[in-house]
N, C-alpha and C positions, 0 to 999 in steps of 0.2 A: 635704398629702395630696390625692390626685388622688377627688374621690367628688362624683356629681350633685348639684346645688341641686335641680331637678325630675324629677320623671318620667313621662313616657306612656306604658304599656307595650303590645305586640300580640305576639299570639299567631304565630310565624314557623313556616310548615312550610321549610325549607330543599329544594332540590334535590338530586336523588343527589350526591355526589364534592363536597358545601361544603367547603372548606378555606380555612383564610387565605389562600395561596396563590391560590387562585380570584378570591377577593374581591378581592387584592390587583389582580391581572391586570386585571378588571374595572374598578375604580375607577381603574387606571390610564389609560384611554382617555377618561377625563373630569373633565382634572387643574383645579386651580383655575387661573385666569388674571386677572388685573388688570383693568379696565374699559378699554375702547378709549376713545378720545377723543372719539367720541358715543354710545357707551352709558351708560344709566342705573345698569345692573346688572348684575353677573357673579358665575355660581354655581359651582362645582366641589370637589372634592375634593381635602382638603391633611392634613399632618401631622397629627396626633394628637397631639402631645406637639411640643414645639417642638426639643425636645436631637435628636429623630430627622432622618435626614438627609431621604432623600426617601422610604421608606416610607409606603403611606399606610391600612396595617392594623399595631395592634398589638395581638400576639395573646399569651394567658399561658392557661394551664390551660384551654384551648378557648374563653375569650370575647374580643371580636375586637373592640377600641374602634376607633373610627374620626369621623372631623369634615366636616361640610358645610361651605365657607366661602363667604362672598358676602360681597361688596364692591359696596358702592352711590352714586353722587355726590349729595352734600347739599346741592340747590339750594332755599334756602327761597322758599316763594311769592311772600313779601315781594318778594322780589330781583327775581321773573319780571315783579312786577305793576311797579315800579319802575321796570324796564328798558322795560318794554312802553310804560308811559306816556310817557316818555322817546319813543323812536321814534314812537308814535303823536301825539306834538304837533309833532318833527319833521317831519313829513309833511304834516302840517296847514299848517305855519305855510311850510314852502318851497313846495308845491302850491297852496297855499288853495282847501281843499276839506275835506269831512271827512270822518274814517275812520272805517267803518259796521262793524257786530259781526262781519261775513262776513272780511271782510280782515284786525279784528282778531284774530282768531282763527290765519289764515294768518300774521301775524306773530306772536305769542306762539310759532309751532311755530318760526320763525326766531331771534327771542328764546333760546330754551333750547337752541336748535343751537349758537349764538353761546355763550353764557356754559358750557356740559356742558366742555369744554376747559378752563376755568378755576377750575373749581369744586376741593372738597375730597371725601374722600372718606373711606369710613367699615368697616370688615370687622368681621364677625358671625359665631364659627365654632358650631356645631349639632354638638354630637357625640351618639354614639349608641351603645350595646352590643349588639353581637348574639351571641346565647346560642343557636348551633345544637344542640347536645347537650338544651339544656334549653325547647328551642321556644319563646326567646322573643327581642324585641328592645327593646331600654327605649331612651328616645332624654330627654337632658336639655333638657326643651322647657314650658314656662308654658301653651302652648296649642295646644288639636289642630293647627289650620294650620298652627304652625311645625314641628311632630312629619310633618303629612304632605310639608313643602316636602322632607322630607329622604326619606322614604319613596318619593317620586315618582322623586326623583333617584336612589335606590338601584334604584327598579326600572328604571331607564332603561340604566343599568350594568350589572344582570345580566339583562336582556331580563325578566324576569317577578319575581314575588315575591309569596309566599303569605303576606297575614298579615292581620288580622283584631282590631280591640277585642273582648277578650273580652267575652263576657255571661254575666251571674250569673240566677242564681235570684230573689232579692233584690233591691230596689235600695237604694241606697245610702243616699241619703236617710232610708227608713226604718229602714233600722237603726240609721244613725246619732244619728237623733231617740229610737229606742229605748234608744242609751248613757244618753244625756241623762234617758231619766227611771228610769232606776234598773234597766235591763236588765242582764244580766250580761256585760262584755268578755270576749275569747276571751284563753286565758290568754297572759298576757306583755304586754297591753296595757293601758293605763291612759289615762285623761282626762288634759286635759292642761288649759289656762286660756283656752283661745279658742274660737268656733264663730260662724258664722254663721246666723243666723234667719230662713227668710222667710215668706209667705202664701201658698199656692196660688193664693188665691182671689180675690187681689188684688195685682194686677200692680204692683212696685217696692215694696210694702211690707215691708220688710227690717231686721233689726238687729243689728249687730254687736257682739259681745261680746271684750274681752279683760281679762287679767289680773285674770278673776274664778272665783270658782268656781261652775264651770257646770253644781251641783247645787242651785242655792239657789232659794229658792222662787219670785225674779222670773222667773227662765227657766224653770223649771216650768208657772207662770203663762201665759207664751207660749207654751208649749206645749201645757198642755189648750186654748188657743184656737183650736189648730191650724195652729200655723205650727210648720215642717219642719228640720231640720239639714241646709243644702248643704255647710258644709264644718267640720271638726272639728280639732282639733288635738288627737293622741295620741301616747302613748310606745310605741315596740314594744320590748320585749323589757330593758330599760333600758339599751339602745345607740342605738337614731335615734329622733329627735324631728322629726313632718312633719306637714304640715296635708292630710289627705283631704279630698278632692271628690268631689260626688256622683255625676260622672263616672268617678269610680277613678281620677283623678289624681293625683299625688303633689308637694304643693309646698314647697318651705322645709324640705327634707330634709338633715339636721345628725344627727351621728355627736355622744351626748351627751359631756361633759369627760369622765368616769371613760373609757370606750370608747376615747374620741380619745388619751387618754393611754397608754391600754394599748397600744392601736395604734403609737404612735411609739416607745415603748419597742423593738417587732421590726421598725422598719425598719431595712432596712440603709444605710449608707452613701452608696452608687455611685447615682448618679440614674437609672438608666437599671434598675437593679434594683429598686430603690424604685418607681418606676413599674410593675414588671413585679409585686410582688404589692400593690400599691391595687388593679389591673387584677384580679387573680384576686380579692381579698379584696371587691368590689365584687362582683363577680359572682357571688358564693357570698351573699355577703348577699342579693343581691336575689332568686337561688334558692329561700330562705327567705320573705323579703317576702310575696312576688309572692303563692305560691300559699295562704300565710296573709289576705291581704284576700279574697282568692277565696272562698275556704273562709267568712270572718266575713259574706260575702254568699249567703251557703244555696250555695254552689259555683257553677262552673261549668255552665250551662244549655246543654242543644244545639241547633243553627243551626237550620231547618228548610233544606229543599231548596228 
């Protein structure tokens, strides 16, 4: 079944006339391509699904999945320093003379020229949902930088793009430290067996806890001392099980066995159908999610000017 391990979500205003269609066009003029043979790195836009031929939005009940891919050559330093000392005693020992940090340097860029050709290489693909009807975009990504490599690139494809981390009321943090000591969850969610503990007040003091129950009095204890919950591990609804961050991030995000089973009982068949309601059935879930974390952080807060 097609569904994010994580999530970043941003708030999307879309442009008049969004349509897959649009999207598609767009992304089309910045397809993925393979690494030249001295490039390090090459970014663009590919399939979504692999059965698809060269589509590169698929779209089911208005949300409109789509994949960043980037491909990179994996020259380990080892090699570089390796290769380098190599030529640099060469040099030494036919010239007799010796090679000072300014020149090594200018060889090292020779070096990597020399072996980018030879090397191996590696693809990375970033997909993302974008939920124009529902103003949002979730992009399955561990960390804001990977969430933004893909946003940059989206905006580079439609010229502009309006989208924004939402901000709550609340921070996360603290509410989160408030599950922890006997606050009430909002209904449908429940603790789960992990969280992360740290100190404000003291930089790198930190403890992590799992497969304990994280009502009992030693985490209590850390907590009247005043260290904070960054990230929490809860159940929503008794369908997904994911570890919040205090960022409003979503990670280790699992459809729980009852759900997952209920779920494959109605898929169909044909792969390309199958895919076609994950993609809706994703996106309805997260319709739901999204604006429920919102909501358990006192809502949505507005921007100033």
């Amino acid at each position: 079944m097609l569904w994010f391990r994580n999530l970043i979500f941003y708030r999307f205003t879309p442009e008049p006339g969004f349509t897959p269609e649009h999207l598609e066009e767009a992304l089309s003029q910045h397809p993925f391509r393979p690494c030249g043979s001295q490039e390090l790195s090459s970014l663009g836009w590919s399939r979504p699904v692999k059965e698809m031929d060269d589509m590169l939005v698929f779209a089911s009940q208005g949300f409109m999945l789509i994949n960043l891919l980037q491909e990179e050559r994996i020259l380990p330093a080892s090699v570089v320093k390796d290769a380098l000392a190599d030529k640099v005693d060469s040099i030494e020992a036919e010239e007799s003379r010796k090679v000072y940090r300014k020149e090594k340097l200018q060889l090292k860029d020779e070096v990597v020229l020399d072996l980018l050709p030879r090397s191996f290489t590696r693809r990375k693909g970033l997909h993302a949902l974008v939920m124009p009807q529902q103003g949002w975009i979730a992009v399955d990504a561990t960390s804001h930088k990977r969430a933004e490599e893909l946003l940059n690139a989206l905006r580079e494809a439609l010229g502009s793009l309006k989208v924004e981390l939402p901000l709550t009321h609340l921070s996360a943090d603290k509410v989160m430290t408030g599950w922890l000591t006997g606050e009430a969850l909002p209904q449908g969610w429940a603790l789960s067996d992990e969280c992360e503990l740290r100190d404000p007040m003291a930089e790198g003091a930190k403890i992590s806890i799992k497969g304990q129950e994280l009502l009992s009095e030693e985490i209590q204890a850390h907590l009247e001392a005043g260290m904070l919950a960054k990230r929490l591990a809860v159940d929503w609804q008794q369908q997904v099980e994911l570890v919040l961050h205090e960022d409003l991030s979503l990670h280790r995000l699992r459809l729980t066995e009852e759900f997952r089973d209920q779920i494959d009982a109605d898929t169909p068949d044909d792969v390309m159908a199958a895919y076609d309601a994950d993609i809706a059935r994703m996106g309805l879930e997260f319709t739901r999610l999204l604006p429920e974390i919102l909501t358990a952080m006192g809502g949505e807060a507005p921007r100033g000017n």
